[in-house]
TORKOL-4160 file (C-alpha; in steps of 0.2 Angstrom, whole numbers, padded with zeros to 4 digits, m for minus):
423
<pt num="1" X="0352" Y="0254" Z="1003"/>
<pt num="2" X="0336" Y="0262" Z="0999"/>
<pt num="3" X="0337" Y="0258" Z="0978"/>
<pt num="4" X="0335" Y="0239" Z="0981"/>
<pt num="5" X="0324" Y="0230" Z="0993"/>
<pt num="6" X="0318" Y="0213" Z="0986"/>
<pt num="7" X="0323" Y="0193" Z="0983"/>
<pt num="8" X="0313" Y="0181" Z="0979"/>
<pt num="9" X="0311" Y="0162" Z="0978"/>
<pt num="10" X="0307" Y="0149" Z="0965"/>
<pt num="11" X="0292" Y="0143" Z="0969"/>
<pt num="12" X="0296" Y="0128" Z="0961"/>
<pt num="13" X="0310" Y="0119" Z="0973"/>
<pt num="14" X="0305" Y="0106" Z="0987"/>
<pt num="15" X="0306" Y="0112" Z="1005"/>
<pt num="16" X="0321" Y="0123" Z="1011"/>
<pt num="17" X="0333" Y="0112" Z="1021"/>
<pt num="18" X="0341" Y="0120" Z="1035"/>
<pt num="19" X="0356" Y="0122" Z="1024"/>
<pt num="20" X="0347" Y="0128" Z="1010"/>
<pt num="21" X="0339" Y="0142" Z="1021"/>
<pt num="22" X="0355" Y="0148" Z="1030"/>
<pt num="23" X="0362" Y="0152" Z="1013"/>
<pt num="24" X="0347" Y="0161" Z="1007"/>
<pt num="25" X="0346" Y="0170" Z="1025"/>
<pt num="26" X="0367" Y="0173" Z="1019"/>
<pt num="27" X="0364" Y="0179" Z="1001"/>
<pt num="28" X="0350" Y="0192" Z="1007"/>
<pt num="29" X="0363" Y="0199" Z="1021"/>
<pt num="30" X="0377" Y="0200" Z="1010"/>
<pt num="31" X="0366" Y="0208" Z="0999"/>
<pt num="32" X="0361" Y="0222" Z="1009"/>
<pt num="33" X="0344" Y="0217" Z="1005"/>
<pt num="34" X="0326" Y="0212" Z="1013"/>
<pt num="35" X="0316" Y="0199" Z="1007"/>
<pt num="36" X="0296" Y="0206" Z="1000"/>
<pt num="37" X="0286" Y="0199" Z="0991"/>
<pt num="38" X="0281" Y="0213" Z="0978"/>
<pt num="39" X="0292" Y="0224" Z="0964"/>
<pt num="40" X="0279" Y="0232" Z="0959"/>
<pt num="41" X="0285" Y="0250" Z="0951"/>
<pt num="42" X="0281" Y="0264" Z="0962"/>
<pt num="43" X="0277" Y="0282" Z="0954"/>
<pt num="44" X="0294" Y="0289" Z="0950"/>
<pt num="45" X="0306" Y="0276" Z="0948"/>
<pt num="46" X="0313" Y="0265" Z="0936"/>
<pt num="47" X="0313" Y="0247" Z="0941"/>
<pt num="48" X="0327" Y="0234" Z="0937"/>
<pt num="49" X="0323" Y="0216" Z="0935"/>
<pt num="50" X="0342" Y="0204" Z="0941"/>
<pt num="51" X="0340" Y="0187" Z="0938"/>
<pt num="52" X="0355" Y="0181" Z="0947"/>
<pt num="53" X="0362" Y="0166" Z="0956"/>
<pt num="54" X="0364" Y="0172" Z="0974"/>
<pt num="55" X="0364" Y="0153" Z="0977"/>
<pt num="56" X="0374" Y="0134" Z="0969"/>
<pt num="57" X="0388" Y="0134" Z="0959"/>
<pt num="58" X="0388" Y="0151" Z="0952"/>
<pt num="59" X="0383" Y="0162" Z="0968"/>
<pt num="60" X="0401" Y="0169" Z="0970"/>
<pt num="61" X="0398" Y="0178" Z="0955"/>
<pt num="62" X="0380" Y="0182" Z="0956"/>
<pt num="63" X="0380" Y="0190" Z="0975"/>
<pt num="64" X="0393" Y="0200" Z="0967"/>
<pt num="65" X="0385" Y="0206" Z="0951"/>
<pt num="66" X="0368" Y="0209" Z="0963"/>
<pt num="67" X="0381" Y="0221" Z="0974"/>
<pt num="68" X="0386" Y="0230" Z="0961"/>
<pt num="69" X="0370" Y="0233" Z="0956"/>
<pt num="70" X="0364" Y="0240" Z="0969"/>
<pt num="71" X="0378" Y="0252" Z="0970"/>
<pt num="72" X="0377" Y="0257" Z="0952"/>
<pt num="73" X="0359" Y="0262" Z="0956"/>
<pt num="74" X="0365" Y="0272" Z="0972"/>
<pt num="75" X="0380" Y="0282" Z="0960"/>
<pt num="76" X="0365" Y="0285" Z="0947"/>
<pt num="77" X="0352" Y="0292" Z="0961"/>
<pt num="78" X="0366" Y="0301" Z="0969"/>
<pt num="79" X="0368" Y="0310" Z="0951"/>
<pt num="80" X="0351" Y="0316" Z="0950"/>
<pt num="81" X="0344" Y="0300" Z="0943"/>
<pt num="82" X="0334" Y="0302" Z="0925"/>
<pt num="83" X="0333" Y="0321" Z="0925"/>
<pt num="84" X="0326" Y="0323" Z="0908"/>
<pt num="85" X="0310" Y="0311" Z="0917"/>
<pt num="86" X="0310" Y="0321" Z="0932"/>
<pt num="87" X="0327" Y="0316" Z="0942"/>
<pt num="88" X="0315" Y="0296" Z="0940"/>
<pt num="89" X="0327" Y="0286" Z="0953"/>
<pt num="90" X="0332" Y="0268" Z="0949"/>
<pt num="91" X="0328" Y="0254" Z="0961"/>
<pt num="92" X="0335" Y="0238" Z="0957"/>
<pt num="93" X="0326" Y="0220" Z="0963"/>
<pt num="94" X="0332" Y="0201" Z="0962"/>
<pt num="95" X="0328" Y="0185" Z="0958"/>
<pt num="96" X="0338" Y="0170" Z="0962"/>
<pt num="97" X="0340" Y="0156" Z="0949"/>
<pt num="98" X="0348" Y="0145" Z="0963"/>
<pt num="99" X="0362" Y="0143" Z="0949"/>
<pt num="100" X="0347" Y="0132" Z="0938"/>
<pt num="101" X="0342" Y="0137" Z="0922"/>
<pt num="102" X="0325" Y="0131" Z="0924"/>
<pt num="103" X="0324" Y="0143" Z="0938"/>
<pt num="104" X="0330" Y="0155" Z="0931"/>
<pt num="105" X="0315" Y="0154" Z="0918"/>
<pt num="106" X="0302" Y="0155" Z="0932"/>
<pt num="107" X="0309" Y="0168" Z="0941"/>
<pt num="108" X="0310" Y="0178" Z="0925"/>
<pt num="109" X="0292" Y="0177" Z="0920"/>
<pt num="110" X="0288" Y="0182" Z="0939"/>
<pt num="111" X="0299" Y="0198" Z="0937"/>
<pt num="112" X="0291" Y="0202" Z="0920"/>
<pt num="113" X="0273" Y="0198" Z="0930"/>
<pt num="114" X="0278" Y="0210" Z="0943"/>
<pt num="115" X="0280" Y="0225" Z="0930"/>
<pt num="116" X="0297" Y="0229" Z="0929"/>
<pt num="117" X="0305" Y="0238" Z="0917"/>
<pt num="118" X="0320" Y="0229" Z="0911"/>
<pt num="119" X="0329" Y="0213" Z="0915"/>
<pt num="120" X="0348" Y="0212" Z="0918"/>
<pt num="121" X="0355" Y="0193" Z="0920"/>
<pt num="122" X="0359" Y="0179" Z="0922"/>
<pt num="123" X="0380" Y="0176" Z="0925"/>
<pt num="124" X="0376" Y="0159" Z="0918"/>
<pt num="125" X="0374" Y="0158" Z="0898"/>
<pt num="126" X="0362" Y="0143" Z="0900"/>
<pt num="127" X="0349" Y="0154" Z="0911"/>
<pt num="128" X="0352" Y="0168" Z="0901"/>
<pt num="129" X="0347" Y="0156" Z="0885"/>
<pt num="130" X="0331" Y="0154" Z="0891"/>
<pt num="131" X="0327" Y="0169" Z="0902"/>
<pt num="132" X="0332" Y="0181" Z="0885"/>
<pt num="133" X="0316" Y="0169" Z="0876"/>
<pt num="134" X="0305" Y="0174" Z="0889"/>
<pt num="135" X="0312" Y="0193" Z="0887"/>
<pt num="136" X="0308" Y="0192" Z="0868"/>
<pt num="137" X="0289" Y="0184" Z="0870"/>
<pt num="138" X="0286" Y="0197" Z="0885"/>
<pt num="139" X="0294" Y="0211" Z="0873"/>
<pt num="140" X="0305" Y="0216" Z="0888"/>
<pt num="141" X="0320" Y="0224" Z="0886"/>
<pt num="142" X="0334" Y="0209" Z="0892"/>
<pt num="143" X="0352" Y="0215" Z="0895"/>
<pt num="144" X="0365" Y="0202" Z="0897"/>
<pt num="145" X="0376" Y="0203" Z="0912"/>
<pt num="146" X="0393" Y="0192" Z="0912"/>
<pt num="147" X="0385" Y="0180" Z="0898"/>
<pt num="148" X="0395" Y="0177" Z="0883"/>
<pt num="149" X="0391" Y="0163" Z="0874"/>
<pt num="150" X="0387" Y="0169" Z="0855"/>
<pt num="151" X="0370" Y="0158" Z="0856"/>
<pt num="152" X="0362" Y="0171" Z="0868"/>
<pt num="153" X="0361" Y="0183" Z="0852"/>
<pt num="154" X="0363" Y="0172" Z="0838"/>
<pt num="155" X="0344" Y="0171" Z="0834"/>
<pt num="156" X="0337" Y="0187" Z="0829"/>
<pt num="157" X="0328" Y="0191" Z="0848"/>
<pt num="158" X="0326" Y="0211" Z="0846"/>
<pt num="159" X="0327" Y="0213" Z="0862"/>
<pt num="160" X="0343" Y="0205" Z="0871"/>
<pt num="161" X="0359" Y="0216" Z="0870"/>
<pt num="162" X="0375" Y="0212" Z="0877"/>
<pt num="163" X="0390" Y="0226" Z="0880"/>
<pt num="164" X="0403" Y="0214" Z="0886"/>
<pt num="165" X="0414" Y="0206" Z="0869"/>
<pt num="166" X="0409" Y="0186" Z="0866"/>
<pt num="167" X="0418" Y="0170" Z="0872"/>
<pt num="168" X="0426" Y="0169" Z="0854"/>
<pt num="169" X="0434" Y="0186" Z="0856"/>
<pt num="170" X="0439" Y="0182" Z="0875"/>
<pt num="171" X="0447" Y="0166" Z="0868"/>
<pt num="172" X="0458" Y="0173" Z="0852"/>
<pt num="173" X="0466" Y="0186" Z="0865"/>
<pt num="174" X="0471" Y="0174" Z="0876"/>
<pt num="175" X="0479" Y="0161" Z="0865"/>
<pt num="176" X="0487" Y="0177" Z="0851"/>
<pt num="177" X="0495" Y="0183" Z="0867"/>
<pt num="178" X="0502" Y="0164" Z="0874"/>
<pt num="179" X="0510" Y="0164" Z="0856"/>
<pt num="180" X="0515" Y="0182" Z="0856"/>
<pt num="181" X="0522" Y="0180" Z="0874"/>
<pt num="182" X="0533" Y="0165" Z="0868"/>
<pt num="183" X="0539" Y="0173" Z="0854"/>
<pt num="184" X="0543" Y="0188" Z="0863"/>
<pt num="185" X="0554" Y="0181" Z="0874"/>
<pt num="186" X="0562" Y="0169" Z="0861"/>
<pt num="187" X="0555" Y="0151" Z="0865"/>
<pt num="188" X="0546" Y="0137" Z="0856"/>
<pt num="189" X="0525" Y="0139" Z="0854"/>
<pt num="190" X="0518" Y="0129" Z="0867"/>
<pt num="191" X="0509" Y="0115" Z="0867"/>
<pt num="192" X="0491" Y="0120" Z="0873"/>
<pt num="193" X="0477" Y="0111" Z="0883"/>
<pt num="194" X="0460" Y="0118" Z="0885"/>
<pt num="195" X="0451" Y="0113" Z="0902"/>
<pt num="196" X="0433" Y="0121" Z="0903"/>
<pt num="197" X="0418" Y="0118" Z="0914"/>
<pt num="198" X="0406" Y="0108" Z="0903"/>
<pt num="199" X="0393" Y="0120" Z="0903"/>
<pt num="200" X="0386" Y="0133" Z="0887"/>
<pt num="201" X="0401" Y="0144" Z="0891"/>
<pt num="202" X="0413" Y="0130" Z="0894"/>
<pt num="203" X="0411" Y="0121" Z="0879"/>
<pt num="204" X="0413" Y="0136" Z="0869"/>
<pt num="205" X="0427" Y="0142" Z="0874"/>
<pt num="206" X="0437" Y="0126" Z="0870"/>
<pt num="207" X="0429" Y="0126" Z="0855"/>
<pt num="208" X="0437" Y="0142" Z="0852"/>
<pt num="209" X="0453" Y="0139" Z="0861"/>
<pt num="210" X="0456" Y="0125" Z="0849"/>
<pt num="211" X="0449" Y="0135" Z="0834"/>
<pt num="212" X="0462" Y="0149" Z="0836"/>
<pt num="213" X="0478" Y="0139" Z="0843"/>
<pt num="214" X="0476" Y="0131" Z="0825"/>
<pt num="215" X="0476" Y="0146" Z="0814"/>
<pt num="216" X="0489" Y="0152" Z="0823"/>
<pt num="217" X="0502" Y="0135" Z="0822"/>
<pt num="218" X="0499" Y="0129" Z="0840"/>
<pt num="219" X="0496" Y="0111" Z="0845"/>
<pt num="220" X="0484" Y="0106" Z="0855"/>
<pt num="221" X="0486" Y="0091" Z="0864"/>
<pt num="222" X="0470" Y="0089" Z="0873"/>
<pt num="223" X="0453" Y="0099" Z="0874"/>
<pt num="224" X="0445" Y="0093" Z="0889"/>
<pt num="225" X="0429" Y="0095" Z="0900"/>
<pt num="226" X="0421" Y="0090" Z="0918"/>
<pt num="227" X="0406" Y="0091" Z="0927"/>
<pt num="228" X="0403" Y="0107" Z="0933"/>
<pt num="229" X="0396" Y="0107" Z="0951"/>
<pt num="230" X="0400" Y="0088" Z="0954"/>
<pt num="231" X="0420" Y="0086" Z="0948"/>
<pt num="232" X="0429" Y="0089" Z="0965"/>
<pt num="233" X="0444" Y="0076" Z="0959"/>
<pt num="234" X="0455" Y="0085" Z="0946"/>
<pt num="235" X="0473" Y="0077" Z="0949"/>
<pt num="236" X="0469" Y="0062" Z="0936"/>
<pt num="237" X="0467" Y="0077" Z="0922"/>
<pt num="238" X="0481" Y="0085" Z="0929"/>
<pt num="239" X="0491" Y="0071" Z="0929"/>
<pt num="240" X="0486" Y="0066" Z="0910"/>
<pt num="241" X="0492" Y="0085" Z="0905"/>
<pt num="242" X="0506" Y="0082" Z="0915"/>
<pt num="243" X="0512" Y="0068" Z="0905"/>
<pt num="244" X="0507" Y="0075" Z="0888"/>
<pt num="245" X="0520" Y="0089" Z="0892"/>
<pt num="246" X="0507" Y="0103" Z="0890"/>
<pt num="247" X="0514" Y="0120" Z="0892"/>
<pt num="248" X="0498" Y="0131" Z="0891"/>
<pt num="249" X="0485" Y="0129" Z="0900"/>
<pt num="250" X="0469" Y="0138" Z="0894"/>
<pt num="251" X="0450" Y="0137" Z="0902"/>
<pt num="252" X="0435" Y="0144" Z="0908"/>
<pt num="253" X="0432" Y="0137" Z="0926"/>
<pt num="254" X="0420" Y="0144" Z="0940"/>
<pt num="255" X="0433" Y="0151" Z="0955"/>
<pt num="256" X="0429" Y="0136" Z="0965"/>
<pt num="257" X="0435" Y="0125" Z="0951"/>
<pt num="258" X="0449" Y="0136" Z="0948"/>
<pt num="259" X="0455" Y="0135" Z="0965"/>
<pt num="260" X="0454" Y="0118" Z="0966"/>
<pt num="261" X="0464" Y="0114" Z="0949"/>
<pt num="262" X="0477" Y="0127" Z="0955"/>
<pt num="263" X="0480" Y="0118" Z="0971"/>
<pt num="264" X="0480" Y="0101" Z="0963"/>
<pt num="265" X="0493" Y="0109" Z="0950"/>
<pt num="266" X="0503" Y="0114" Z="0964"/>
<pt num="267" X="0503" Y="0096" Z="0974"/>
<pt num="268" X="0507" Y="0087" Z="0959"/>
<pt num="269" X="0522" Y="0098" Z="0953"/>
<pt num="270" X="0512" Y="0102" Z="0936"/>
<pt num="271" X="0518" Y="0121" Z="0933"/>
<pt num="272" X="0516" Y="0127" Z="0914"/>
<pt num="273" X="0525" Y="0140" Z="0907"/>
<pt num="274" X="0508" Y="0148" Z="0904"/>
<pt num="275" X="0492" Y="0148" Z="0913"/>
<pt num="276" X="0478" Y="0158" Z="0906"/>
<pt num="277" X="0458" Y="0159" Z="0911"/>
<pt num="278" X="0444" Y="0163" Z="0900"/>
<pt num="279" X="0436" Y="0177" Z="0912"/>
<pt num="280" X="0429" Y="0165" Z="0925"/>
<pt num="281" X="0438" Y="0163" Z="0940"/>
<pt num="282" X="0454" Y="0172" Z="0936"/>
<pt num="283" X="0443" Y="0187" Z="0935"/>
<pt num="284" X="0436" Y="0185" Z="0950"/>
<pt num="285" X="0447" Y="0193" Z="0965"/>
<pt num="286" X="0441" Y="0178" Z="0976"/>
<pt num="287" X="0451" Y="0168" Z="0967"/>
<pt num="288" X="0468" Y="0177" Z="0971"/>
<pt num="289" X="0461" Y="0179" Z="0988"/>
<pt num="290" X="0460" Y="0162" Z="0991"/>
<pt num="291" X="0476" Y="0157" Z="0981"/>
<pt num="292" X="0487" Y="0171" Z="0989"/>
<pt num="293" X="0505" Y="0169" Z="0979"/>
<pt num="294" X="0499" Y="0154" Z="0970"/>
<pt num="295" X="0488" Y="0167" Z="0960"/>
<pt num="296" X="0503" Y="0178" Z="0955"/>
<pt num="297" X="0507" Y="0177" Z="0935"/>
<pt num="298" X="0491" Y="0169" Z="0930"/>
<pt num="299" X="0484" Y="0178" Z="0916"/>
<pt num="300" X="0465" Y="0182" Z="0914"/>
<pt num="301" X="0455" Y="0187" Z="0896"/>
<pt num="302" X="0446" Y="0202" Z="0902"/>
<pt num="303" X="0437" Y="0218" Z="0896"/>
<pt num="304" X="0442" Y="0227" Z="0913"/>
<pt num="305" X="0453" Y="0233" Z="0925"/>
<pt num="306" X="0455" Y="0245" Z="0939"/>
<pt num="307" X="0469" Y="0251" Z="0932"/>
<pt num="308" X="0464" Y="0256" Z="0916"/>
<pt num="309" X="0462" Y="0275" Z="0913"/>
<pt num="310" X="0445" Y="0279" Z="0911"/>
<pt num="311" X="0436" Y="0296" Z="0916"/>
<pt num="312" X="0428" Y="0296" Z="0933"/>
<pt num="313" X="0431" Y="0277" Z="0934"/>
<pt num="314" X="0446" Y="0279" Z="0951"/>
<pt num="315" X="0431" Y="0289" Z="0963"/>
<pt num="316" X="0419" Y="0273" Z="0960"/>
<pt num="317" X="0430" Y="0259" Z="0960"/>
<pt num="318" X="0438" Y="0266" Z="0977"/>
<pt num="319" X="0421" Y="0267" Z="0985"/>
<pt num="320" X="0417" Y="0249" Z="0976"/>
<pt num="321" X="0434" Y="0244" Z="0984"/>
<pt num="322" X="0428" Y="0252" Z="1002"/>
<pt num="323" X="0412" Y="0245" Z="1002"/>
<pt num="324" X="0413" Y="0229" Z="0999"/>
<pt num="325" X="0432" Y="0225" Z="1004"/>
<pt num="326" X="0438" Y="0218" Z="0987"/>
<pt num="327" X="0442" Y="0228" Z="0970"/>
<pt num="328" X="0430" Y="0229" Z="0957"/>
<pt num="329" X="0430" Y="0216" Z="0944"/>
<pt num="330" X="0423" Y="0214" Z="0925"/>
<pt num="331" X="0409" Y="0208" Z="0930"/>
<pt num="332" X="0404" Y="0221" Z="0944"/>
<pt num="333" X="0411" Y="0231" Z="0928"/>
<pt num="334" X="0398" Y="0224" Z="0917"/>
<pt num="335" X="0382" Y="0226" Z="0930"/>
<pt num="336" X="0389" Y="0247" Z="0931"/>
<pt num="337" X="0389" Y="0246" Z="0909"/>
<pt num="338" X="0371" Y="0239" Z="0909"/>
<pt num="339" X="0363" Y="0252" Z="0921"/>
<pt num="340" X="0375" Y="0266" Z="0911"/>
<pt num="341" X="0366" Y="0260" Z="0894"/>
<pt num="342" X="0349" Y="0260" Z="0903"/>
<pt num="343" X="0349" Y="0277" Z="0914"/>
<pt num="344" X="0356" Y="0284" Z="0894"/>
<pt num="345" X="0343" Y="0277" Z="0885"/>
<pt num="346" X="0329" Y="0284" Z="0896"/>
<pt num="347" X="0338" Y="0302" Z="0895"/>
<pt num="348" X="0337" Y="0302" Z="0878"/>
<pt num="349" X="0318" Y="0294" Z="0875"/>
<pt num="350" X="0311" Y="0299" Z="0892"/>
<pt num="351" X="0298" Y="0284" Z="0891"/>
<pt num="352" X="0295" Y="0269" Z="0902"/>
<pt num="353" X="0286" Y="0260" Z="0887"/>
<pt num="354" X="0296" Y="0243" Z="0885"/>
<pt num="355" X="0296" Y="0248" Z="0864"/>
<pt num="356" X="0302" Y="0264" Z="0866"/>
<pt num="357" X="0315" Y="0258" Z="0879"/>
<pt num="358" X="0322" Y="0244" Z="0868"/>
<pt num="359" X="0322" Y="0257" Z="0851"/>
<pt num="360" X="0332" Y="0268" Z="0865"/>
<pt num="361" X="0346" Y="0255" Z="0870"/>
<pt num="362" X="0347" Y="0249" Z="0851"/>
<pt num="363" X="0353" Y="0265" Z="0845"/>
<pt num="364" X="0363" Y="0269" Z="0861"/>
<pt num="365" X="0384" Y="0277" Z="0860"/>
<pt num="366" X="0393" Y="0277" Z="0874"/>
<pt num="367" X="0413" Y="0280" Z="0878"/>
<pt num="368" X="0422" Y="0272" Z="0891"/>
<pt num="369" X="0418" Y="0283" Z="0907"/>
<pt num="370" X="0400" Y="0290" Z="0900"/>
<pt num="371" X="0388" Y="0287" Z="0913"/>
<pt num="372" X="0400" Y="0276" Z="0922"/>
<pt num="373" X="0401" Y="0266" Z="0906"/>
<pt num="374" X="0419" Y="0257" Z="0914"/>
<pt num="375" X="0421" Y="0242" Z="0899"/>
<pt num="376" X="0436" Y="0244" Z="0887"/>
<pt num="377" X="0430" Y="0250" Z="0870"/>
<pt num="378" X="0413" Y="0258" Z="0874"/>
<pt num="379" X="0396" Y="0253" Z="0868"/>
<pt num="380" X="0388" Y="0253" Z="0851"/>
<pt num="381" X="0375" Y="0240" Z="0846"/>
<pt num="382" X="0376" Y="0231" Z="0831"/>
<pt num="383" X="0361" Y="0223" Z="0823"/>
<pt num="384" X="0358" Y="0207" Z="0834"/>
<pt num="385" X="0361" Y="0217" Z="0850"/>
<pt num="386" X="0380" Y="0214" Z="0854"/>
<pt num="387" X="0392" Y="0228" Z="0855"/>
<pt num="388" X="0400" Y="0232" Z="0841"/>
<pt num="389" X="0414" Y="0242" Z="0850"/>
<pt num="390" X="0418" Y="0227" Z="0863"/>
<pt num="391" X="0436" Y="0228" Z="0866"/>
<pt num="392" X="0445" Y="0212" Z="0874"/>
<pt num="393" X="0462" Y="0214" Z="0884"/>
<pt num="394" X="0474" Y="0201" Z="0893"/>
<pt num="395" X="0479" Y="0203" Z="0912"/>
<pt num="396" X="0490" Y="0197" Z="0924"/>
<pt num="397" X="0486" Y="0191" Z="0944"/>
<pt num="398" X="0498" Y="0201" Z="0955"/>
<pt num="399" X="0497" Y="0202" Z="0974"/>
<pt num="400" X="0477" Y="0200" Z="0969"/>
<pt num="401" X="0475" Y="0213" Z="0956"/>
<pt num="402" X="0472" Y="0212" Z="0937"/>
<pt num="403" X="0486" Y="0221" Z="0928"/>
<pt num="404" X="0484" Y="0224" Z="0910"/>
<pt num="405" X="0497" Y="0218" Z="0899"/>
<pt num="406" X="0490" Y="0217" Z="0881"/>
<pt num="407" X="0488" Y="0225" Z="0869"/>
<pt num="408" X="0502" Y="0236" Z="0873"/>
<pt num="409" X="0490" Y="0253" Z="0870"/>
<pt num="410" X="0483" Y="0247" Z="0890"/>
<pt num="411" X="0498" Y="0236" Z="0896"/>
<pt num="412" X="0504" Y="0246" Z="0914"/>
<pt num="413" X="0517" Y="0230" Z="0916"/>
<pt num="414" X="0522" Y="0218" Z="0905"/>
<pt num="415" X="0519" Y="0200" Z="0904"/>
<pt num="416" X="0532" Y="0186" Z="0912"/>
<pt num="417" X="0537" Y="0169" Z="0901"/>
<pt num="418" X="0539" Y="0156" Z="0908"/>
<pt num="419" X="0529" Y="0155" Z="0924"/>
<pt num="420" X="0539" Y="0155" Z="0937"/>
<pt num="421" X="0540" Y="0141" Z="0948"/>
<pt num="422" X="0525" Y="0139" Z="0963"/>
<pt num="423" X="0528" Y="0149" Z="0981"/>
């Protein structure tokens, strides 16, 4: 692929070992791309700055944003690119932040060195903390890519802007739906546990899991966190939830988490009336492929879906699907929403300068479809650079798609209460 051509290192690690070099050389291949050792803007082009983690913890997520991309960058070019700056193509490059936010810091400041002219990143709210400071200092225009965590734009920075809606949000859709569902179908609220990834993200959505089952009447029996990256033993939390008779389960896991703590789920007879994932792994279609039928009737906090009805959205995600052999998902979504609300903001300012760019995505209006804008709600920016028009839905794993099922203004199918029993 001719828009995207570059990765580059942290010069900041010890030596490669040969393990840590064969998933490099993997992330690169997957990626379509070749490794260089200059981004340097070439006359006509509009260079994109990713600060993803194409390796550790987080890489699922990351090699897919990186993808996406890439291919948003190819529709774009395909269009015509920035006609009102002379059809300026977009070429997109990487940095991997090895899933370390300390990384991600470096590789930041080598991006912004290397003269690009926007920065998308990081799929990890901690790296995105710190990579959206260096942003602010350089006064480079920073958009957030799968990053919820209201701290990212919490202190005034004029140049971070996020389109996707904020953990809060994610979690209040989820835990009003689990009580709607129940009521819906006549049974008692249930009794909730929150299990997160103790990252920025993960503590936040507990925090908010909690904060909303109470306003809304719902025990809580346990809010609870592990390691990220280190746990690999779940069935002694299982078993504790098990035995405190929770019947919603709530959380924000990574999919290789996820999957474990389904599978544990499963081998210790732990089936909740409701299982629900605060984006995460139930929005990533590894997750289902890995799971197969043990996937079906989990519900996911998304702001996307393959099936919702957007303008021009079915031609890209069918090439997304062929392409890469697996559907689209919120946060390939999100990668196609920040190139959308970049390739506008040139049309309409038709200047590189990192000022005028950031005054162009500030005052920024897209509808769902514009530009390949594919996030429910559209884009407007409020004052601290989130989205104002955000809009938050719940879907359902079926034969590994996510179905919407609320609000019922997007549900194609509706929801199922209680689970039913594992495959």
């Amino acid at each position: 692929m001719n828009s995207s051509d570059t990765l580059f290192r942290s010069n900041h690690t010890a030596p490669a070992s040969g393990r840590r070099r064969f998933l490099v050389a993997g992330a690169a291949s997957l990626a379509g791309i070749a490794v260089h050792t200059t981004s340097k803007a070439q006359p006509g082009e509009v260079v994109i700055g990713a600060v993803l983690p194409l390796t550790g913890p987080s890489a699922s997520f990351g090699q897919n944003s990186w993808n996406a991309l890439q291919y948003a960058c190819e529709v774009a070019n395909e269009a015509g690119g920035v006609k009102a700056m002379g059809g300026m193509k977009f070429r997109a490059v990487v940095a991997d932040t090895q899933s370390q936010p300390e990384i991600a810091a470096s590789q930041t400041e080598q991006l912004i060195r290397r003269g690009v002219t926007v920065l998308i990143g990081c799929n990890q709210s901690a790296a995105s903390i710190i990579s959206t400071q260096i942003a602010e200092r350089a006064g480079v225009p920073f958009l957030t890519a799968y990053d919820i965590d209201p701290a990212i734009t919490a202190r005034g920075f004029k140049y971070t802007f996020r389109a996707s809606p904020l953990i809060d949000a994610y979690a209040r859709d989820m835990v009003t739906f689990v009580k709607a569902l129940a009521e819906k179908n006549g049974k008692p609220l249930p009794k909730i546990v929150a299990f997160s990834e103790n990252s920025i993200a993960g503590q936040s959505a507990n925090k908010f899991i909690v904060q909303t089952a109470k306003s809304l009447g719902m025990e809580v029996v346990e809010a609870a966190t592990y390691d990220v990256g280190k746990t690999q033993n779940f069935a002694p939390y299982i078993s504790r939830f098990k035995a405190a008779n929770a019947q919603a389960y709530i959380g924000h896991n990574r999919t290789a988490d996820g999957i474990l703590i389904v599978r544990t789920m499963k081998e210790l007879g732990f089936n909740p009336a409701v299982m629900g994932g605060i984006l995460g792994a139930t929005s990533d279609p590894e997750f289902s492929k890995n799971l197969g039928a043990d996937s079906n009737n989990i519900y996911a906090s998304d702001s996307f879906s393959p099936e919702l009805k957007i303008p021009g959205m079915a031609a890209i995600t069918g090439r997304y699907a062929a392409k890469f052999g697996r559907p689209m998902d919120v946060g390939s979504a999100t990668m196609f929403a920040d190139l959308a609300v970049l390739w506008d903001s040139l049309e309409r300012k038709k200047s590189l300068k990192p000022k005028d760019l950031r005054d162009a995505i500030a005052s920024t209006e897209l509808k769902p479809g514009d530009r390949g804008f594919f996030l429910l709600g559209g884009v407007k920016f409020n004052e601290v650079g989130d989205n104002a028009r955000a809009g938050g839905m719940i879907t359902v794993l079926r034969n590994g798609n996510n179905v919407p099922v609320f609000p019922n203004e997007v549900a194609t199918t509706p929801g199922v209460y209680p689970k039913p029993n594992w495959s």
